[in-house]
Each structure stands twice: as structure tokens, then as C-alpha cells.
C-alpha positions in Angstrom: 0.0 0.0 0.0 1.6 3.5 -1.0 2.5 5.7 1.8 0.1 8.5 0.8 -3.3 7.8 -0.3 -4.5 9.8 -3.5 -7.5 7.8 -5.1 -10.8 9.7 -5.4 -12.4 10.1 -1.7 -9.4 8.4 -0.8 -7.6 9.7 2.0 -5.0 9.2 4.7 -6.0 10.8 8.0 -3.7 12.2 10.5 -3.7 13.1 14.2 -3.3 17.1 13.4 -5.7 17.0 10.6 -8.1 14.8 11.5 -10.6 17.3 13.1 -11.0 19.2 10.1 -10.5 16.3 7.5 -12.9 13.4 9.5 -15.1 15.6 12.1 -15.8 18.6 10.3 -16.4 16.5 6.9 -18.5 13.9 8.2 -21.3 17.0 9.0 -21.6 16.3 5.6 -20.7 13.5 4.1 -20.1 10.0 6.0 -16.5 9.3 6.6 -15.5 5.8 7.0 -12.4 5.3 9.2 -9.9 2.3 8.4 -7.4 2.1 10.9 -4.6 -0.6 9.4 -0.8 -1.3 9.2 1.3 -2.2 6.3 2.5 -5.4 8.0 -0.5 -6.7 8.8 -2.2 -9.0 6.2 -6.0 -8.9 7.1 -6.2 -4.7 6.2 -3.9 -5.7 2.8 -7.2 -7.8 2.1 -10.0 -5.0 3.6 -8.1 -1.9 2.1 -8.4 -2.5 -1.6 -12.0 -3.6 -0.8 -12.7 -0.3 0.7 -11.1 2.1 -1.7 -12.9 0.1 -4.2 -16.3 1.0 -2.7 -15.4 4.4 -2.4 -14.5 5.3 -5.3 -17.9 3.0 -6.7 -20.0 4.8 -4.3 -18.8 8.3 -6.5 -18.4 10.4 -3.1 -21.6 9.0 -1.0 -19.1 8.8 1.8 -15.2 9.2 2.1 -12.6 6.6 3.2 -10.2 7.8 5.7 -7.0 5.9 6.0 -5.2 5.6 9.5 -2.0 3.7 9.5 -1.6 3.0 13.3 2.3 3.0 13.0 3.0 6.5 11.9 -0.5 7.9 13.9 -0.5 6.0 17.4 -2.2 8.8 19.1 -5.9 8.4 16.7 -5.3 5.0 17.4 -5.5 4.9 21.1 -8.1 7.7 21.0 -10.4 5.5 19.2 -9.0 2.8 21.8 -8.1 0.5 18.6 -6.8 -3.2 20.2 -6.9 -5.2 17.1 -6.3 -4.3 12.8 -8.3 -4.0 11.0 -10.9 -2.1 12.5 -13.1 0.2 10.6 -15.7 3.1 12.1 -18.6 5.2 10.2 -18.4 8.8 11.6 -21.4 11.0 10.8 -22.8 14.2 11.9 -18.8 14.4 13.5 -19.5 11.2 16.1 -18.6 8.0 15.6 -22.0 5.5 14.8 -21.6 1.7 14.0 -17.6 0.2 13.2 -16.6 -3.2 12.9 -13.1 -5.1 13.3 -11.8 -7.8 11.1 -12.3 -8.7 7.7 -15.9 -8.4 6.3 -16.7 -9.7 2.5 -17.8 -7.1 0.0 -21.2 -7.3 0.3 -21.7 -7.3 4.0 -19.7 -3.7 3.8 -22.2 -2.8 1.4 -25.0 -3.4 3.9 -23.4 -2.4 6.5 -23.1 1.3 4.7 -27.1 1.1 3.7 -28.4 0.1 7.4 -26.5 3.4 7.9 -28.3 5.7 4.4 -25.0 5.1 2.6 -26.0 3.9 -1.1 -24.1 3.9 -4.2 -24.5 7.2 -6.3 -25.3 4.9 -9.4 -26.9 1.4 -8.3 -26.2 -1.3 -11.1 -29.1 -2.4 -13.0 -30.4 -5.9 -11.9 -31.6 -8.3 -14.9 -34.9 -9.5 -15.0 -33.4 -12.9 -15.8 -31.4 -13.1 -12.7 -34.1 -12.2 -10.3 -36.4 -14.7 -11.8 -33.8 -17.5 -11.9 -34.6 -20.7 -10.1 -32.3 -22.0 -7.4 -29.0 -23.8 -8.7 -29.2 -27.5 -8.0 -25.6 -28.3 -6.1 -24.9 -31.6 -7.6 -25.8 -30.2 -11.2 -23.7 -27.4 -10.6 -20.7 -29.7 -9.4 -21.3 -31.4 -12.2 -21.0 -28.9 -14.8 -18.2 -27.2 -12.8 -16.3 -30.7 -13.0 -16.6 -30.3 -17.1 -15.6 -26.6 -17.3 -12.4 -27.8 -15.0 -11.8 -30.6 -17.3 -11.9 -28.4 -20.6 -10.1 -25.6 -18.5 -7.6 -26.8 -16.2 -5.6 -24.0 -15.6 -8.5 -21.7 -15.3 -7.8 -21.1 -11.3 -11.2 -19.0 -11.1 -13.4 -22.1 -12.3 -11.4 -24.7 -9.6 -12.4 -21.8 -7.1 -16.2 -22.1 -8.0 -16.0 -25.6 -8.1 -14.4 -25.9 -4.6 -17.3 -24.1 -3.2 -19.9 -25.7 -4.9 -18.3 -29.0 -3.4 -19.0 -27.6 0.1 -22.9 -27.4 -0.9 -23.0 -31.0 -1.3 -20.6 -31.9 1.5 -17.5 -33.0 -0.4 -15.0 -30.6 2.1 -12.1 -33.3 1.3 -11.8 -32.5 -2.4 -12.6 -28.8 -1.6 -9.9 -28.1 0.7 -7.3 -29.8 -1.6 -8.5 -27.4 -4.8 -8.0 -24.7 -2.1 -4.8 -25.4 -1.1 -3.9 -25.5 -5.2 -5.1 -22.1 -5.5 -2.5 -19.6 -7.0 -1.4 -16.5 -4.3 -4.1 -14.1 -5.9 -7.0 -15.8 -5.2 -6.0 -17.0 -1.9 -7.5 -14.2 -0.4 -10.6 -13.9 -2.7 -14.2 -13.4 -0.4 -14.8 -16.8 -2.0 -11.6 -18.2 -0.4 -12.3 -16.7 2.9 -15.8 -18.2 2.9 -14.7 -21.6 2.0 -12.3 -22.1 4.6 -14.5 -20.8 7.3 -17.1 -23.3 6.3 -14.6 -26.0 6.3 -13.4 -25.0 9.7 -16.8 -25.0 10.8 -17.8 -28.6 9.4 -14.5 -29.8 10.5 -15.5 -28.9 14.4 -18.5 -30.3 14.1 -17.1 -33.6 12.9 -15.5 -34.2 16.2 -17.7 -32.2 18.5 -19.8 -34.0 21.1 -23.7 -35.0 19.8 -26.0 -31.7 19.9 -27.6 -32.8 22.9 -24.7 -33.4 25.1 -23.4 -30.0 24.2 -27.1 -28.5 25.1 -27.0 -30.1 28.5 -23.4 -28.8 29.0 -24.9 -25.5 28.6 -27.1 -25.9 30.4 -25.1 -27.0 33.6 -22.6 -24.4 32.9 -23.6 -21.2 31.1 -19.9 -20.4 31.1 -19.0 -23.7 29.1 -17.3 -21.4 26.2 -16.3 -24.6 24.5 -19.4 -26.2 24.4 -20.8 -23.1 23.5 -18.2 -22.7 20.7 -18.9 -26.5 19.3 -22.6 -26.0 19.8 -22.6 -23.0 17.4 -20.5 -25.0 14.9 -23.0 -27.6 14.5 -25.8 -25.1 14.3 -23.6 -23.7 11.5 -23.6 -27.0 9.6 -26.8 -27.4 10.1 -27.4 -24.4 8.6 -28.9 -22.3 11.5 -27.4 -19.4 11.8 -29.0 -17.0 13.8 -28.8 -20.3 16.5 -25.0 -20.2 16.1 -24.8 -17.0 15.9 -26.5 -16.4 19.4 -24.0 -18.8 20.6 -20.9 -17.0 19.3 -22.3 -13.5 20.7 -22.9 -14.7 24.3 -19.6 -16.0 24.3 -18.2 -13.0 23.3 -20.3 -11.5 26.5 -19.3 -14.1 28.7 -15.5 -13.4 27.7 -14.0 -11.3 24.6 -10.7 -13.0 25.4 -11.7 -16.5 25.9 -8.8 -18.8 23.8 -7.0 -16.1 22.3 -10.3 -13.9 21.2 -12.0 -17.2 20.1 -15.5 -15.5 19.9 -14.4 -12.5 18.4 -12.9 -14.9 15.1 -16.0 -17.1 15.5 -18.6 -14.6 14.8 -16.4 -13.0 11.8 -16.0 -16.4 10.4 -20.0 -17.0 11.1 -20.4 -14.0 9.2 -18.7 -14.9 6.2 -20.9 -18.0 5.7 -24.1 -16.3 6.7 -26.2 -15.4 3.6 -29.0 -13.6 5.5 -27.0 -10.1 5.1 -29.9 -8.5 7.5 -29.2 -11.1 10.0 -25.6 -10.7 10.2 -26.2 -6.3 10.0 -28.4 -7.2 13.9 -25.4 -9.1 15.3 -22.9 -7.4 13.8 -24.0 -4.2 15.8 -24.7 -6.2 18.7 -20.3 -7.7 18.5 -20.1 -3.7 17.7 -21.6 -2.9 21.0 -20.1 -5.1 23.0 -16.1 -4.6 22.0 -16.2 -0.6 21.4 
């Protein structure tokens, strides 16, 4: 990342200019504060996302840029503990923020639960809203073809790996992950993948879903069972269950295992399609870590 930001509504913040720069411009327009580093890896992946969305968004809100190297002070003002972490400052007061990596189109909600749309929506196809529902194996199957015609098409052994994890083959989908050339390593597809496999992997080995209820139950501070509980809702495919999990651990302790719920509830996130669902916890995490 360069050292000075100069895309459009691109900008890098600092301590002596953020008052009049962030503040003052956020009467008008909503300013959107990234606080990263250049040596950590997680803001390399959020950054390009963000300055993407600004300049996509054609000025509906500004994207300030805070490296927390060269400006400790807004750091610890904004009592940053983790990178990334991103806050939405309107009307000069900081409203909603969230840490971690997000995918594309959770950001994009997140800014619209807050009156932040795109100055020029894209156009949505009448043939796209009216398409039926994908059948998994049929799309595996044709997925398997396009590989076969294609190999070296790395995009099309991405789609295929995550197709495999709608009909349960995680085996064949890790290894076409693990294949998967540097730039698309960090692709929201990628991302999404691995947190599923991560899930389904815990719930392999976790304990049956009753057991872990009744451990629970015995034990409200049971963080483990809590955390295995929520995978298997996961797998399951209940997510505002797992979810709920995931955010009372993160009440019961932030710090449990090395931030465990923190890193559960963005990876819950990631596989969560329900964007409106994952907008309510996400402000509920919000509220509970700033």
C-alpha cells in the first residue's frame, strides 16, 4: 500500500488534521475510518476492498486511512486493540464500526443500514431475479466439465471448490483450495470456503448436539461447548442459533482462547447469507467490543 493515499475520496488521516479532515467532513458527508498497518495481512485484504467502494460509491461517503504506525495517538483515542478495525463517523460522532475482515457485500450493507448507497446502483436483470435456485450436484457437475476443458482456469477450480462444500465433499474442496495460485488465496470466496470447512471440521468431532445442550445448560460459562454448539448449528445451517451462541460468548468473555468469539462470529459472518441477519449481530459484537 503507498505511503500516501490519493485515489478519489481516498484519504490518509492524521492526528493534526483529523478534526477538520474526518469531524468537520462527516457534518456532511459520511467518513469511513480504516485504521490498518502495512505489515498486517488482514487490512492488505479490507483496504483494496474499501477504496474500491469508495470510489464506486462516487463520493456517497469518504474513506479515511489511518496507519496505526506512523498515527498512534488516533489510534489509542479510538482505543483501537486489534487491525483492522473500521468506524462510520457521521454528523462528526462515531456510529456503528466493525473489526476484522468483512466480504464485499456485507460492507455494502453495513453502509445502507446506515443511508449510505451507491451514487449509481447497477441495474439488476430481470433474468437473474427470476432465476430458479441452482441444483448443487448439477452445478458440481458442470463445474467438474468446465475444470476438465479448463484446467488452468484457477477461477473455475475456485467455484468448483465451493460448490463441493454445498453437497458436503470438504475433502476435495480443501485440496482445490490449497492449489489455489497467491491471488485468489485471499478472494471473499476463499475466505468463505475455509471458514465453512473450519466450521464442518469442528462439528465432525464435536460432542452429539444434545450433550453439548446439557453442558450449557449445567454451565452457562462452558465457552467450549458453547463454541462447538454454534458450529454444528452452522452446519446445520442455523445461523442466527449459532450465531446467538458466538455473541454470548463474546459477552461471557472477549478473550476466551485467544479472542475465540471475536474470530467465530467473523467467520459466522462470512458464511451467513442472510446479510440482514448478520447487519443485527454485527452491531450487537459492535456494542459489546467498542
Amino acid at each position: 500500500m503507498p505511503d500516501a493515499i490519493t485515489t478519489l475520496h481516498v484519504f490518509d488521516a492524521t492526528t493534526e488534521g483529523f478534526e477538520a479532515d474526518v469531524l468537520h467532513k462527516s457534518l456532511q458527508t459520511p467518513v469511513l475510518v480504516d485504521f490498518w498497518a502495512e505489515w498486517c495481512g488482514p487490512c492488505k485484504q479490507l483496504g483494496p476492498v474499501l477504496e474500491k467502494l469508495a470510489a464506486e460509491y462516487h463520493g456517497s461517503f469518504e474513506l479515511a486511512k489511518v496507519d496505526v504506525d506512523k498515527q498512534p495517538q488516533l489510534a489509542e483515542a479510538f482505543q483501537v486493540r486489534s487491525i483492522p478495525t473500521v468506524f462510520l463517523v457521521k454528523g462528526g460522532q462515531i456510529v456503528d464500526g466493525f473489526p476484522g475482515v468483512l466480504p464485499e457485500g456485507q460492507i455494502r450493507e453495513f453502509l445502507k443500514q446506515h443511508g449510505v448507497e451507491p451514487g449509481e446502483a447497477p441495474p439488476v436483470a430481470d433474468d437473474e431475479a427470476d432465476a430458479a435456485p441452482l441444483d448443487p450436484q448439477a452445478e458440481v457437475a458442470r463445474l467438474r466439465a468446465a475444470v476438465a476443458e479448463a484446467p488452468d482456469n484457477a477461477e473455475l477450480r475456485l467455484d468448483l471448490a465451493v460448490a463441493l462444500l454445498q453437497t458436503g465433499e470438504g475433502d476435495e474442496a480443501t485440496r482445490l483450495l490449497d492449489a489455489l495460485p497467491a491471488n485468489l488465496a485471499t478472494d471473499d470466496r476463499t475466505v468463505m470456503a475455509r471458514a465453512r470447512l473450519g466450521f464442518a471440521a469442528l462439528a465432525k468431532d464435536a460432542p452429539a448436539l444434545e450433550a453439548l445442550q446439557q453442558a450449557i445448560a449445567a454451565n452457562p460459562d462452558d465457552l467450549r461447548a458453547r463454541h462447538l454448539l454454534g458450529a454444528r448449528h452452522i452446519v446445520a445451517g442455523q445461523s442466527e442459533a449459532a450465531l446467538e451462541q458466538f455473541i454470548e460468548m463474546l459477552a461471557r468473555d472477549r478473550n476466551y482462547d485467544g479472542g475465540l468469539p471475536r474470530t467465530a462470529l467473523i467467520d459466522a459472518f462470512r458464511v451467513t447469507e442472510d446479510a440482514a441477519l448478520v447487519g443485527r449481530y454485527r452491531r450487537r459484537m459492535s456494542s459489546l467490543l467498542f
